[in-house]
C-alpha positions as CSV (number, residue, x, y, z in Angstrom):
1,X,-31.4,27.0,22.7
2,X,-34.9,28.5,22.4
3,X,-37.2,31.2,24.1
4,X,-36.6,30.3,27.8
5,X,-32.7,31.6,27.5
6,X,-32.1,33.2,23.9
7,X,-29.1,31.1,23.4
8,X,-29.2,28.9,20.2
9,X,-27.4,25.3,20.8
10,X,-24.5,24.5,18.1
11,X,-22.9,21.3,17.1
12,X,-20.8,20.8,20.2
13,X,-24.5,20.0,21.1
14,X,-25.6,18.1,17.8
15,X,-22.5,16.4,16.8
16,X,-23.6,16.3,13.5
17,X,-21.5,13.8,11.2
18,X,-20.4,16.9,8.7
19,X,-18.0,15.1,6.7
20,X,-20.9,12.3,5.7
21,X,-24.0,15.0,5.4
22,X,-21.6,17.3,3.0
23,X,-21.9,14.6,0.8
24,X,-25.2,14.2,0.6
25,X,-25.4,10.6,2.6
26,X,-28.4,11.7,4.4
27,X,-30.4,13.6,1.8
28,X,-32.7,12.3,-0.7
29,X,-31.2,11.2,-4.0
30,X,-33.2,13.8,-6.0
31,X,-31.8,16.4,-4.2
32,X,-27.6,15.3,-4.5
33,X,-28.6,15.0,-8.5
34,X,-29.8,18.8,-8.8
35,X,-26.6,19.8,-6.5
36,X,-24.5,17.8,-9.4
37,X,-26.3,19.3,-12.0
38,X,-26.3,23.0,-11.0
39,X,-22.8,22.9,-9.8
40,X,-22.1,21.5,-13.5
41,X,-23.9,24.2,-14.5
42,X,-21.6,26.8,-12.9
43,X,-18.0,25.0,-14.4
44,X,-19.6,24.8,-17.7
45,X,-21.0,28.9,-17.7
46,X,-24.2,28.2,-18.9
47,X,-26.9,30.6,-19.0
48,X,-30.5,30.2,-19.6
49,X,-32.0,30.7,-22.6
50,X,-35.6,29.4,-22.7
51,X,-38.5,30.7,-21.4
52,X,-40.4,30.8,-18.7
53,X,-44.8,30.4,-18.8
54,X,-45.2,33.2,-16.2
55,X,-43.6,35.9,-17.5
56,X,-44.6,37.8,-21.4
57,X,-42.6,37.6,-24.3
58,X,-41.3,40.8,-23.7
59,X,-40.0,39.8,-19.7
60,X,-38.5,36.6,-21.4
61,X,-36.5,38.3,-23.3
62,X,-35.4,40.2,-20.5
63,X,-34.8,37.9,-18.3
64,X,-32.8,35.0,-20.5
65,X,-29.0,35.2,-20.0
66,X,-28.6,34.8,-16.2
67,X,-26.1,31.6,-15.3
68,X,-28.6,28.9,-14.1
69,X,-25.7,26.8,-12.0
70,X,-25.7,30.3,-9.6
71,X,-29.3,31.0,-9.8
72,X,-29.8,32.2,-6.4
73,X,-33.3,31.8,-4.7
74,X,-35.5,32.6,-1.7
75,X,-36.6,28.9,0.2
76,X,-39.1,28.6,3.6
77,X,-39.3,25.9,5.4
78,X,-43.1,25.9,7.3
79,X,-45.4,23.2,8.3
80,X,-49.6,22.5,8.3
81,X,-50.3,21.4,11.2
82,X,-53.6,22.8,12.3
83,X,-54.4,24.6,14.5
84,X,-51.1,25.7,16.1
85,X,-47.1,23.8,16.5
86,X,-44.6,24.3,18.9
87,X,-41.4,24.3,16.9
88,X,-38.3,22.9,17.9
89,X,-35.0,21.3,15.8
90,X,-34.1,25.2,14.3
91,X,-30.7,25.3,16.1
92,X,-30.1,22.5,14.9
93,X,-30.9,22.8,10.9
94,X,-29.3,25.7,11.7
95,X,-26.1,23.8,12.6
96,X,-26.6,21.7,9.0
97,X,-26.6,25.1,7.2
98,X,-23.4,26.1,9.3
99,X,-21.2,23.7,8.6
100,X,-22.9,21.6,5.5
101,X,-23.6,24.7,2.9
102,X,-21.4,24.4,0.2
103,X,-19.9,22.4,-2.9
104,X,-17.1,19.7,-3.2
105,X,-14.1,20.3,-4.8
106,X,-12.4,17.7,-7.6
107,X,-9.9,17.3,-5.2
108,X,-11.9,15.4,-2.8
109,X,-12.3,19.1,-0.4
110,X,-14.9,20.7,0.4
111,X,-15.9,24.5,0.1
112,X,-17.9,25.7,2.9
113,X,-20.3,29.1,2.3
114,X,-22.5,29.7,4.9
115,X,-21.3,33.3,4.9
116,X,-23.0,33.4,1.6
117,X,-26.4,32.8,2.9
118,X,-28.7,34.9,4.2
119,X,-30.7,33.4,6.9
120,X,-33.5,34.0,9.1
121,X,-35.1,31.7,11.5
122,X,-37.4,31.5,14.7
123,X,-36.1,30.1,17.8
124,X,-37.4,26.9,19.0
125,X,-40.4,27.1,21.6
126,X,-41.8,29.2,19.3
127,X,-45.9,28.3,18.1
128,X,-47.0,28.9,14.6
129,X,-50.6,28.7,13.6
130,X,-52.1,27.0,10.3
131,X,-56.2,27.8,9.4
132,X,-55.9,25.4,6.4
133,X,-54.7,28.2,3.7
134,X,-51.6,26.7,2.3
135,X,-51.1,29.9,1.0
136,X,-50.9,31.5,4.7
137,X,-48.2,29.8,6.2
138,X,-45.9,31.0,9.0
139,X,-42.2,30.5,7.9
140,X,-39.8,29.3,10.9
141,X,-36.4,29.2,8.3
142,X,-36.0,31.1,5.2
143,X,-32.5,31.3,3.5
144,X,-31.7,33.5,0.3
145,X,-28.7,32.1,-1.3
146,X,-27.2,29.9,-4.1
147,X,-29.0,27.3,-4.5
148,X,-26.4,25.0,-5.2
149,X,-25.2,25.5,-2.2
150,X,-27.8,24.2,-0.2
151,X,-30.2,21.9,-2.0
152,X,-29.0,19.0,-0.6
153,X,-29.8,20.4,3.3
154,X,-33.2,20.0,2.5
155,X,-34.2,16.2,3.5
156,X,-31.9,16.2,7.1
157,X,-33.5,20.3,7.7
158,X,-37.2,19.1,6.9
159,X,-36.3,15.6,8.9
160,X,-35.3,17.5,12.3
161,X,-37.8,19.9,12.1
162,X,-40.6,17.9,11.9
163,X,-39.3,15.2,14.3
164,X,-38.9,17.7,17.0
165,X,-42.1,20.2,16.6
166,X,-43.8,16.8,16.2
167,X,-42.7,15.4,19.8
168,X,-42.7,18.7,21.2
169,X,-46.4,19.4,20.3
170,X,-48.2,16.1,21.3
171,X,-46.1,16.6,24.8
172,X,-47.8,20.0,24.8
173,X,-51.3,19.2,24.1
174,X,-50.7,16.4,27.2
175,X,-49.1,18.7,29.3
176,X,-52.4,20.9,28.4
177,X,-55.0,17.3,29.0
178,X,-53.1,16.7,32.4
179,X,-54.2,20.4,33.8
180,X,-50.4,20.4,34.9
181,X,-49.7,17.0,36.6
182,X,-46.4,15.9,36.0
183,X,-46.5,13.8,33.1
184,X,-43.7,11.1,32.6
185,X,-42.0,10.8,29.3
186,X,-41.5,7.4,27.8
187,X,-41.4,6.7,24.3
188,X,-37.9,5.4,24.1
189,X,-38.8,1.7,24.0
190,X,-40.5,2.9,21.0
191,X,-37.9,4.1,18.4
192,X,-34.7,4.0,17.5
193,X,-32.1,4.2,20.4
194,X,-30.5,7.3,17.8
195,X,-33.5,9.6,18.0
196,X,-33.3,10.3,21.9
197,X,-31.9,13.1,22.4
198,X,-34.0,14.8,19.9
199,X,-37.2,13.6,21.5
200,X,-35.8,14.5,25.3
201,X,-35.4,17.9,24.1
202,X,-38.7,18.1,22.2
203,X,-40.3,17.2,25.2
204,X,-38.1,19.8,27.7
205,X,-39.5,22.3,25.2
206,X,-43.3,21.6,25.4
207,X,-42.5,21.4,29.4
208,X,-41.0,25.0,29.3
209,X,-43.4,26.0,27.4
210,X,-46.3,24.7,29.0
211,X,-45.0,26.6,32.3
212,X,-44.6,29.6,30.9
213,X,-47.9,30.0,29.6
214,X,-49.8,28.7,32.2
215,X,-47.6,29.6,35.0
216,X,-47.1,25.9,36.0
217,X,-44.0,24.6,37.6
218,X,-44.3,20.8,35.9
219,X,-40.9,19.3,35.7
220,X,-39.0,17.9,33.1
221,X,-38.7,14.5,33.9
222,X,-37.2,12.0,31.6
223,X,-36.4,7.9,31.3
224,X,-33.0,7.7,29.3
225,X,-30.0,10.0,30.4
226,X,-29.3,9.9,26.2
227,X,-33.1,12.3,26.6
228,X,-31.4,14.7,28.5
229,X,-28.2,15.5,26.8
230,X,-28.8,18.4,25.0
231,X,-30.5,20.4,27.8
232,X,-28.7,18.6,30.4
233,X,-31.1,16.4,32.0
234,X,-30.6,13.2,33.6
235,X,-33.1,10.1,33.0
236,X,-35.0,8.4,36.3
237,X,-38.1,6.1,36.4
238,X,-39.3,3.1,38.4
239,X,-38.8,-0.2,38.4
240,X,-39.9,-2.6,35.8
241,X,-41.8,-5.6,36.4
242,X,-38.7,-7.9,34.6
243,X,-37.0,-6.9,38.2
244,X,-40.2,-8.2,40.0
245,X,-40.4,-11.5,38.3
246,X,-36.3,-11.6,39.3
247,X,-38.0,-11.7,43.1
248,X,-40.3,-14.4,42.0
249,X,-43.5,-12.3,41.6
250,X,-42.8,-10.9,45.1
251,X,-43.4,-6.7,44.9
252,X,-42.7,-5.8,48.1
253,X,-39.3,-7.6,48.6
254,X,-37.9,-6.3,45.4
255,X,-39.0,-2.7,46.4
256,X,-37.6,-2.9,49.7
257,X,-34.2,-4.1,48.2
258,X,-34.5,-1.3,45.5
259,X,-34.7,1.3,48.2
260,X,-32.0,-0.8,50.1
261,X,-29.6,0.1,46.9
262,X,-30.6,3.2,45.9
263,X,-29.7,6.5,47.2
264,X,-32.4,8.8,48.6
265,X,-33.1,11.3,45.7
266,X,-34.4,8.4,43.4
267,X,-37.7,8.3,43.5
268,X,-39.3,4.8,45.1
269,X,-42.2,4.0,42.7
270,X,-43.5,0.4,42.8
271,X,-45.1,-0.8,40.2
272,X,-48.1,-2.7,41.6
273,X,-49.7,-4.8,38.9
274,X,-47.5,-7.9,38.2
275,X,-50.0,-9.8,40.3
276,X,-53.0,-7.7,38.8
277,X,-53.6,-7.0,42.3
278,X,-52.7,-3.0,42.6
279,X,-54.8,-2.4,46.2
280,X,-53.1,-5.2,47.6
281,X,-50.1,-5.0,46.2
282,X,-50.2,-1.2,46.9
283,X,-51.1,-2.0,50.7
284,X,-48.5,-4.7,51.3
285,X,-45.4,-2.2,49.7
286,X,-46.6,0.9,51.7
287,X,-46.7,-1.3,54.9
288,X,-43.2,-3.0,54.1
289,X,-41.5,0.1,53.6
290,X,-42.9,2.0,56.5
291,X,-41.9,-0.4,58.9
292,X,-38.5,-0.2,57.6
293,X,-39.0,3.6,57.6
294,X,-40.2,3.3,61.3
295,X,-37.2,1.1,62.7
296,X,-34.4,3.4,61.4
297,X,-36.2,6.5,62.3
298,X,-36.3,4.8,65.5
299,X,-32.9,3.9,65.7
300,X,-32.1,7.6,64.5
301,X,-30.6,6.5,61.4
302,X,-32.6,9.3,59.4
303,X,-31.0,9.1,56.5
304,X,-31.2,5.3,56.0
305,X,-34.7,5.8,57.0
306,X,-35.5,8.3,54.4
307,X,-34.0,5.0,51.4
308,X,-37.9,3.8,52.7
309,X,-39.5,7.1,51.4
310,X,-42.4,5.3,49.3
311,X,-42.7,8.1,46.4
312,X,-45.4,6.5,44.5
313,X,-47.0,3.5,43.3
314,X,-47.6,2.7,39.6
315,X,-50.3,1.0,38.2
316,X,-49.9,-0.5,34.8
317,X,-52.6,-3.1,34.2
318,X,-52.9,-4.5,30.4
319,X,-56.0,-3.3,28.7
320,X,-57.1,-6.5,27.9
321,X,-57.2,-7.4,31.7
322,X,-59.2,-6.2,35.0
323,X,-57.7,-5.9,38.2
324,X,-58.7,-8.6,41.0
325,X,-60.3,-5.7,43.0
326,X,-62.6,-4.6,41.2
327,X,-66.2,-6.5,40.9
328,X,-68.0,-6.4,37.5
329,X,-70.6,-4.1,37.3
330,X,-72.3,-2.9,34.0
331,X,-70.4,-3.4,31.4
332,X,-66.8,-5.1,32.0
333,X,-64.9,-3.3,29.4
334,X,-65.2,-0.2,31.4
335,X,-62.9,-1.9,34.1
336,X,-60.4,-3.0,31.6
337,X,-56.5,-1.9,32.1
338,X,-56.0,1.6,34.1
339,X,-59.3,2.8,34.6
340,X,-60.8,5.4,37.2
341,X,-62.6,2.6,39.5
342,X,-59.2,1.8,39.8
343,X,-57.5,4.3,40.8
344,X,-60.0,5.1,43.1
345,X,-59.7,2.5,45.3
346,X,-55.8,2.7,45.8
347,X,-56.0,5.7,46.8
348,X,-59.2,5.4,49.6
349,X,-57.5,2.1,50.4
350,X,-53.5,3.9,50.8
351,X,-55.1,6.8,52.7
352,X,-56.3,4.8,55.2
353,X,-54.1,2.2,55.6
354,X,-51.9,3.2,58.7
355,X,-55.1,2.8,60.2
356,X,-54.4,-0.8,60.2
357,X,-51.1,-0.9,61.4
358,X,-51.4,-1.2,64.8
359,X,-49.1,1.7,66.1
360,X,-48.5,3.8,69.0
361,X,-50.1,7.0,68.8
362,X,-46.8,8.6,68.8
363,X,-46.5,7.4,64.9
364,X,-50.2,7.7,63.7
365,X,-50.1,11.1,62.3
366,X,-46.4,10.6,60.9
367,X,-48.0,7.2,59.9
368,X,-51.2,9.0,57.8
369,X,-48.9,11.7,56.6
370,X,-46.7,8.8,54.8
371,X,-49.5,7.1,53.6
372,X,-51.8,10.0,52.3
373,X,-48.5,11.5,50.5
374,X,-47.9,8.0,48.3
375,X,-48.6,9.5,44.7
376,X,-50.2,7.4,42.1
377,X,-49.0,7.5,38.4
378,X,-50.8,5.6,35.8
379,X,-49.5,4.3,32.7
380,X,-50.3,2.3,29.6
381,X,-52.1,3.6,26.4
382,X,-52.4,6.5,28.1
383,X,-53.5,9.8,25.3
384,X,-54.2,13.0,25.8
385,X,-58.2,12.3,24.9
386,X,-58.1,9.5,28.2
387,X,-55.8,12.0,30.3
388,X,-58.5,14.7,29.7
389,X,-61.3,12.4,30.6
390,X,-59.6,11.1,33.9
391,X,-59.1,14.8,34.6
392,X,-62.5,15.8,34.3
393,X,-63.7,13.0,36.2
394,X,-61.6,14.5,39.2
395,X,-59.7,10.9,39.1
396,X,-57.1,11.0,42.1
397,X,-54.3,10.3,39.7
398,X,-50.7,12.1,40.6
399,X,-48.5,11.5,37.5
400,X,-49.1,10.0,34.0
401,X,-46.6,8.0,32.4
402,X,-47.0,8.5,28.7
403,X,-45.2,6.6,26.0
404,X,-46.0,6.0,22.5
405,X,-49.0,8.2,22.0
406,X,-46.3,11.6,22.4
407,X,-44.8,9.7,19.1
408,X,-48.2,9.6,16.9
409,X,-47.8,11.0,13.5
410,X,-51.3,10.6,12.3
411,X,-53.6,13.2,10.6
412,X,-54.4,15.2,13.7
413,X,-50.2,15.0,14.8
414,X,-49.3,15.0,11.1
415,X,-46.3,17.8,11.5
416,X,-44.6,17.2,8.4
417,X,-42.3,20.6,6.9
418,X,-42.5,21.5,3.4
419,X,-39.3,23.6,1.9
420,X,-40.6,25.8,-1.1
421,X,-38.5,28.0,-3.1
422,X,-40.8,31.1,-3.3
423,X,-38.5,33.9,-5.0
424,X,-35.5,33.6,-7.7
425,X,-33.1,36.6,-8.2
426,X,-32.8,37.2,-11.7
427,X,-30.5,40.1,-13.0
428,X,-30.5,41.4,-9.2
429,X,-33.8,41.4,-9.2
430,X,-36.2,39.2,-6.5
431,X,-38.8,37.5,-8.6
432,X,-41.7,35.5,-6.9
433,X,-41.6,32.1,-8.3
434,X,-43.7,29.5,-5.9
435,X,-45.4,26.5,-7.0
436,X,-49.3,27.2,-8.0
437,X,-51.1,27.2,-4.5
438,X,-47.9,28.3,-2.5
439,X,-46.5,32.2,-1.8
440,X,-43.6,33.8,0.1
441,X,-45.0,34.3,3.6
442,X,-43.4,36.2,6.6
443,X,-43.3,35.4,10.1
444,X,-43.1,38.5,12.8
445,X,-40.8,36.1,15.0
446,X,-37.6,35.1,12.3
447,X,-34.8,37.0,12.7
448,X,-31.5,37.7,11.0
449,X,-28.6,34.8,12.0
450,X,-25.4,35.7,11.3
451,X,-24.0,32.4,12.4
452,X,-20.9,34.0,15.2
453,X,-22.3,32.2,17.7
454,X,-21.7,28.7,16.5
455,X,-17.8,28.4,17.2
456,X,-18.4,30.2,20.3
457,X,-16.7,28.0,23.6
């Protein structure tokens, strides 16, 4: 799987559709017409006979005769993303190489030759590092082999490679902004419902990560149970405002029916800006529920009493709009959607609010315990440039749901791979043969696969 366990994932994982990616149905055009024409090549037994502009006349002649449709070269598959990215989707192109590798047969078969290949790859959680020299790159596949054999691999390899370490590096650099509050991951209203499991484990990787190196304990908290499946996570959130506008705009009856329904380990989060009123609406939902928290505790009905648990509140406010609360003052904009005035005043006006309550002094401490331990997640256009401002501020902010901006493939997320043949064997011999601007590069963490875990049970 990666780093954290030394186990690589296989296609009882991926469940890649062999049958359709064997034939090239997922690979760029240009690459299914070289596979034709190489392994036309090979039936016809032709052999090279022109020459090349980097070698000398005398190397040309030495090197014509070898049978193009088997030429067998050295490819790496790397990315430029500056200054570092946290890989992920190996095990997986991996898996494409395992079971896809090979040539069709004129009767319709088709002839598998991974054991052909020689293959090295990194594991996924693994950084590389990029200063701008395309010509210092740090490999994280290489495979020395027939090209024939696998040219067509290349679009659906790059494609998963560069989804993943994309994902996986924006979570990180979050992760990194948050100063290791929990962040919440929810892109999926975002893309494709197909691409979820990827992402989910793109993000469980930056999370792993992210604790190792700083030691953190953040957990991997997902929205889809589709996120989880290839690390075995399961998805959780809070409630959406369609379900509050079911209870006629009313907050605190449809959270107290939602804890009512739900059993104890989900999390109660209300999200408190339908009415664009978060302190009220924060006030009147941590009121509601302790009351019902009170009575069954009362009635020693603990574990009903524990349904009414208020995890969090959520605010959400557009960023076009500003929240009844707050007065302007300077310039208006600056109060606009989630914003640290905000925040602020939810959680001065939840930490005192059992002060208002009117209870025995019996239930005040339990009562400012309750309150003071209601965690505040913010969401909406959240970054990691606004996390690390918030953070720096000191804003009293618990969680941050992030959504789109973990997605952004822009020119500072830009984590596109690039697969360059850099050698060609010629007459058994290893001849570099990169594109102008390009060289065969090594990587300290790749190491040999020799595929026998992949049908393992």
């Amino acid at each position: 799987m990666s780093i954290f366990n030394n186990r690589r994932l296989t296609n009882q994982t991926f469940k890649l559709d062999i049958e359709r990616m064997q034939r090239g149905w997922y690979s760029d055009k240009y690459f299914e017409n070289i596979s034709i024409m190489l392994n036309t090549l090979h039936e016809q037994g032709y052999t090279f006979q022109a020459d090349s502009p980097r070698f000398t006349a005398e190397q040309n002649q030495h090197y014509r005769g070898f049978p193009m449709g088997d030429i067998e070269v050295e490819m790496q598959w790397f990315n430029r993303r500056k200054p570092a990215t946290l890989i992920g989707g190996v095990d997986k192109a991996l898996a494409m190489l395992y079971h896809c590798a090979g040539y069709p047969n004129e009767d319709g078969t088709f002839t598998r030759t991974w054991q052909e290949l020689e293959v090295e790859a990194i594991q996924d959680g693994v950084f590389t590092h990029y200063n701008g020299d395309s010509t210092n790159v740090e490999p994280v596949l290489k495979v020395r082999g027939p090209y024939r054999y696998f040219a067509m691999l290349e679009t659906p390899t790059l494609g998963i490679l560069s989804r993943v370490s994309r994902i996986a590096t924006n979570v990180y650099n979050t992760l990194v902004a948050a100063r290791g509050k929990q962040v919440l991951f929810f892109p999926a209203r975002f893309d494709v419902h197909e691409v979820q499991a990827a992402d989910g484990y793109a993000y469980d990787l930056a999370v792993q990560r992210y604790n190792m190196d700083y030691g953190a304990k953040v957990r991997s908290l997902v929205s889809t149970d589709a996120q989880g499946d290839w690390w075995g996570g399961d998805g959780g959130g809070t409630v959406p405002h369609a379900v509050i506008a079911c209870f006629l705009g009313n907050t605190t009856e449809a959270m107290l029916q939602f804890a009512a329904t739900q059993p104890p380990h989900v999390p109660r989060i209300a999200l408190v800006d339908f009415n664009n009123d978060s302190v009220g609406t924060s006030l009147a939902v941590a009121k509601a529920m302790f009351e019902r928290y009170q009575d069954l505790k009362a009635a020693g009905n603990d574990h009903e009493a524990d349904k009414f648990r208020l995890f969090g509140v959520r605010l959400d406010t557009s960023g076009n709009m500003r929240d009844i609360a707050l007065d302007p003052i300077g310039d208006p904009k600056l109060d606009f959607g989630v914003n640290p005035r905000l925040v602020v005043m939810v959680r001065k006006a939840l930490n005192s609010a059992w002060e208002q309550w009117g209870l025995s002094r019996e239930w005040e401490l339990e009562a400012q315990h309750y309150c003071q331990n209601i965690k505040i997640v913010v969401g909406g256009g959240f970054t990691p440039e606004k996390i690390a401002s918030f953070e720096a501020l000191g804003v009293p902010s618990d969680i941050y749901g992030v959504g789109s901006s973990l997605m952004l493939n822009e020119s500072s997320t830009n984590t596109d791979f690039t697969a360059d043949v850099v050698r060609v064997k010629i007459h058994g011999e290893w001849i570099d043969m990169a594109k102008i601007g390009r060289r065969a590069c090594d990587n300290p963490n790749l190491e040999a696969i020799t595929f026998d875990y992949m049908d393992a049970v």
